[in-house]
C-alpha positions in Angstrom: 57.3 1.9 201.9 58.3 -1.6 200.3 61.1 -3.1 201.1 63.3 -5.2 198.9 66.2 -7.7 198.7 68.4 -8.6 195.7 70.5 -11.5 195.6 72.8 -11.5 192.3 76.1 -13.0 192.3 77.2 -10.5 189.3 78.8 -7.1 190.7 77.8 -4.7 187.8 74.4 -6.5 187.5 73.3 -5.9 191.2 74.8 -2.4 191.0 72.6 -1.9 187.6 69.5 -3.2 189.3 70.4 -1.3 192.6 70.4 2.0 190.1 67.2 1.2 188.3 64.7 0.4 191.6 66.5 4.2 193.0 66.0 5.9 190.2 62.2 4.6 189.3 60.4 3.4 192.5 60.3 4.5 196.2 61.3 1.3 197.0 63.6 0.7 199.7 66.7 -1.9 199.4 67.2 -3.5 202.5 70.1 -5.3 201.7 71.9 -7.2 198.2 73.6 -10.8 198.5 75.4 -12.8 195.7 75.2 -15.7 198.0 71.9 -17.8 198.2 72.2 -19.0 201.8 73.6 -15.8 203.3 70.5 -14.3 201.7 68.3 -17.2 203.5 69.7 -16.3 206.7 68.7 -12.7 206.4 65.1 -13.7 205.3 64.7 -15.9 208.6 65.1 -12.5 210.8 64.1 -9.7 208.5 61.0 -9.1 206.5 61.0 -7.7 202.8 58.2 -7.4 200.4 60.4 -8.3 197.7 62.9 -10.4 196.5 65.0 -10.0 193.3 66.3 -13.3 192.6 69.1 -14.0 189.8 69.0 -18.4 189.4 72.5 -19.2 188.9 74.0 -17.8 192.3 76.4 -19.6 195.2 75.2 -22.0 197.7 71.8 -22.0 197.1 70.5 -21.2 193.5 67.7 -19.2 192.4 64.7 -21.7 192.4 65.9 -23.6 195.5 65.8 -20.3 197.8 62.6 -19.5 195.6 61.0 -23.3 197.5 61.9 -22.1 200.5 60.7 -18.7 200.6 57.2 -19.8 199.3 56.9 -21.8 202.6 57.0 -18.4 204.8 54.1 -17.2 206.4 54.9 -13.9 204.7 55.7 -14.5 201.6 57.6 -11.6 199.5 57.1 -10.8 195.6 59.6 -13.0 194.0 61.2 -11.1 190.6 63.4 -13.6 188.8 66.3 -11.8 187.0 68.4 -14.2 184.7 69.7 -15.0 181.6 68.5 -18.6 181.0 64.4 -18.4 179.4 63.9 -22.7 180.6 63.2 -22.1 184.2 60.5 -19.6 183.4 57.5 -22.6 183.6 59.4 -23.6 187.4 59.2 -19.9 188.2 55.3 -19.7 187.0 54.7 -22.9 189.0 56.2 -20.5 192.3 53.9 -17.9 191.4 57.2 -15.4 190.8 55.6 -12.0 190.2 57.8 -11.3 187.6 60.9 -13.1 185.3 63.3 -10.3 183.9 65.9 -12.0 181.5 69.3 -10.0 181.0 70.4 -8.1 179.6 67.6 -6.2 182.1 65.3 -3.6 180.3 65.2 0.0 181.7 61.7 0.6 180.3 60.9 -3.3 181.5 61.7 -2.7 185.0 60.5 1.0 185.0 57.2 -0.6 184.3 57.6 -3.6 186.7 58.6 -1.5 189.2 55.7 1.1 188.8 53.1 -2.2 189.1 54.4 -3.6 192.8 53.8 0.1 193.8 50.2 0.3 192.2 49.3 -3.3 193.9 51.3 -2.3 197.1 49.0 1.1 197.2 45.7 -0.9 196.1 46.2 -3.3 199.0 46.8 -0.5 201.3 43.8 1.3 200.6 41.7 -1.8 201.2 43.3 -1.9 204.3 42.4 1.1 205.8 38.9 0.6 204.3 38.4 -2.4 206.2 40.4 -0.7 209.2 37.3 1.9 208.6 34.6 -0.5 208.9 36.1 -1.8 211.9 35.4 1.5 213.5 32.0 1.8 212.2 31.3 -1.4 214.2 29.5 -1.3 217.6 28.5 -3.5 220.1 25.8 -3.4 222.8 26.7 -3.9 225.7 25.0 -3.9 229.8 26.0 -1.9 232.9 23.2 -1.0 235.6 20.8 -1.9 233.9 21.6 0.1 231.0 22.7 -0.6 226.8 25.7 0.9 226.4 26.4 0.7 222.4 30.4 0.6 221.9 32.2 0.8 219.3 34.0 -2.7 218.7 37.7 -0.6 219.1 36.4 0.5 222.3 36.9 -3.2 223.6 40.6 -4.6 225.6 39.2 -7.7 226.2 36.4 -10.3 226.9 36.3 -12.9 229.8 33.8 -16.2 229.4 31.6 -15.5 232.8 29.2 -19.2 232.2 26.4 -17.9 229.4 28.0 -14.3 229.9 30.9 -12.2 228.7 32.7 -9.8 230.9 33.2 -6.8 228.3 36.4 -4.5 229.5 37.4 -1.1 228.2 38.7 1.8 229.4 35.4 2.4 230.9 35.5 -0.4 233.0 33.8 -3.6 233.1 30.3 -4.2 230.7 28.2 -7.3 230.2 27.9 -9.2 226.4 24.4 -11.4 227.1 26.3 -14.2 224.9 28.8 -16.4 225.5 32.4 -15.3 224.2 32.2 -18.0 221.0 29.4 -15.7 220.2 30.9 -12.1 221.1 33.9 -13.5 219.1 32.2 -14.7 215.8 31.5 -10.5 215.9 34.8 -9.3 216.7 37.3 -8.6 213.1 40.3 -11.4 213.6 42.6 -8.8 212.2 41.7 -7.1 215.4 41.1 -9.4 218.2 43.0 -12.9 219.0 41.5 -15.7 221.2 44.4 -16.3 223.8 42.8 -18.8 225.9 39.0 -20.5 225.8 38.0 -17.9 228.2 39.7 -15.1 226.9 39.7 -12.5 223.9 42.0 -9.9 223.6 42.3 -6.5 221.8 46.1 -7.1 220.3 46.5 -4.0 219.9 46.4 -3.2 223.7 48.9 -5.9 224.6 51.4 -3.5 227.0 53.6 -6.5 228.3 54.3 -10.2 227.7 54.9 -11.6 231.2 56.6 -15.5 230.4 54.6 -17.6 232.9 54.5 -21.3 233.5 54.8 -24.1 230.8 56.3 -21.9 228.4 53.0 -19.9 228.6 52.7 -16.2 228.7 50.6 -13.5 230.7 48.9 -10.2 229.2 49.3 -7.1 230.7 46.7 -4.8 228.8 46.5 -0.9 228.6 44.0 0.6 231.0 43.7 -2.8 233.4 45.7 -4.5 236.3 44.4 -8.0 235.6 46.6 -10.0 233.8 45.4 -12.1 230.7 46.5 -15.9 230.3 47.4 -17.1 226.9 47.1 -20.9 226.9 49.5 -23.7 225.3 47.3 -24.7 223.0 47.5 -21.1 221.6 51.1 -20.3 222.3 51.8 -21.1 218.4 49.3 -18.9 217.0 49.9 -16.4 219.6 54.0 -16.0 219.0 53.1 -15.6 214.9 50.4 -13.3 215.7 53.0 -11.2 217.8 56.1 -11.8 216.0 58.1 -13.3 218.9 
């Protein structure tokens, strides 16, 4: 379900907008502001998909908190609602997904509305086609002197082993005949996260995040008792990639 934010100083036009995205979408209102900053400081802890911004609002107006939300790493839909038509090349240069002007169309937003849900579903879809593939996807792997082919979910992690890779699953341990850079160039990034030269993980079988030395982190993964270094010089990527 999407998830919105409005942020409108004017108390019968963010009840009126409130209405509208109930009554024609499945859309979900997280929260409604008439401040700009207090809405800032809900964006830097929660995550919407969009954000109905009026221009002329306290604190921080419109195109201001527009800046600022374009340098996210997630960035929402930005829907402009307003009364003023000149700001409507700034909001093009945002890429804004939409500029309502008041008095706000039922039939406008009816069909704005109805076309964040169709992209929202198209993107899903893809998704889950990709998500698809990703199953589909196999590796072949060594144990006693056997090829094992296993499907690339299959895999918890990889460990670098000199012109090897350790392959682990719930199996147990398998051989890659390539080095990790190699095994990892196969592996889907939405999937799999390099945490340290020597190590790849499955992110999805992360159980606990053990805070180690140097600000650095250790991986306990699902079916193993070996822990799993993340190194500084992916600590960054690593915190985004789990949202810590």
């Amino acid at each position: 379900m999407l998830k919105a934010l409005i942020v409108e100083d004017e108390y019968l036009a963010r009840e009126e907008l409130t209405y509208l995205i109930q009554t024609h979408s499945h859309i979900q209102i997280e929260a409604a502001f008439e401040d700009g900053l207090e809405a800032f400081k809900f964006l830097q802890t929660n995550q919407v998909d969009i954000v109905f911004l009026d221009i002329n609002i306290p604190s921080i107006d419109g195109m201001l908190l527009a800046r600022n939300i374009s340098q996210f790493k997630y960035k929402p839909h930005i829907v402009f609602t307003t009364a003023y038509k000149d700001y409507a090349v700034d909001a093009f240069e945002l890429e804004a997904f939409d500029y309502l002007l008041k008095p706000i169309s039922e039939a406008r937003v009816k069909g704005l509305l109805a076309k964040l849900e169709q992209q929202h579903q198209a993107i899903y879809q893809q998704e889950q086609q990709a998500s698809a593939q990703v199953r589909h996807q196999t590796v072949n792997l060594m144990k006693d002197n056997r090829i094992v082919i296993t499907p690339i979910e299959d895999i918890d992690y990889a460990e670098a082993s000199e012109k090897i890779t350790k392959v682990y699953t719930a199996d147990g341990c398998f051989i890659a005949p390539m080095t990790i850079s190699e095994l990892v160039a196969k592996l889907p990034e939405s999937e799999f996260f390099r945490c340290h030269r020597s190590y790849c993980i499955n992110v999805a079988r992360v159980q606990e995040i053990i805070p180690w030395v140097n600000s650095t982190y250790l991986l306990k993964l699902q079916h193993h008792d070996q822990q799993v270094p993340v190194s500084r010089s992916n600590i960054k990527l690593f915190r985004e990639r789990m949202k810590l």
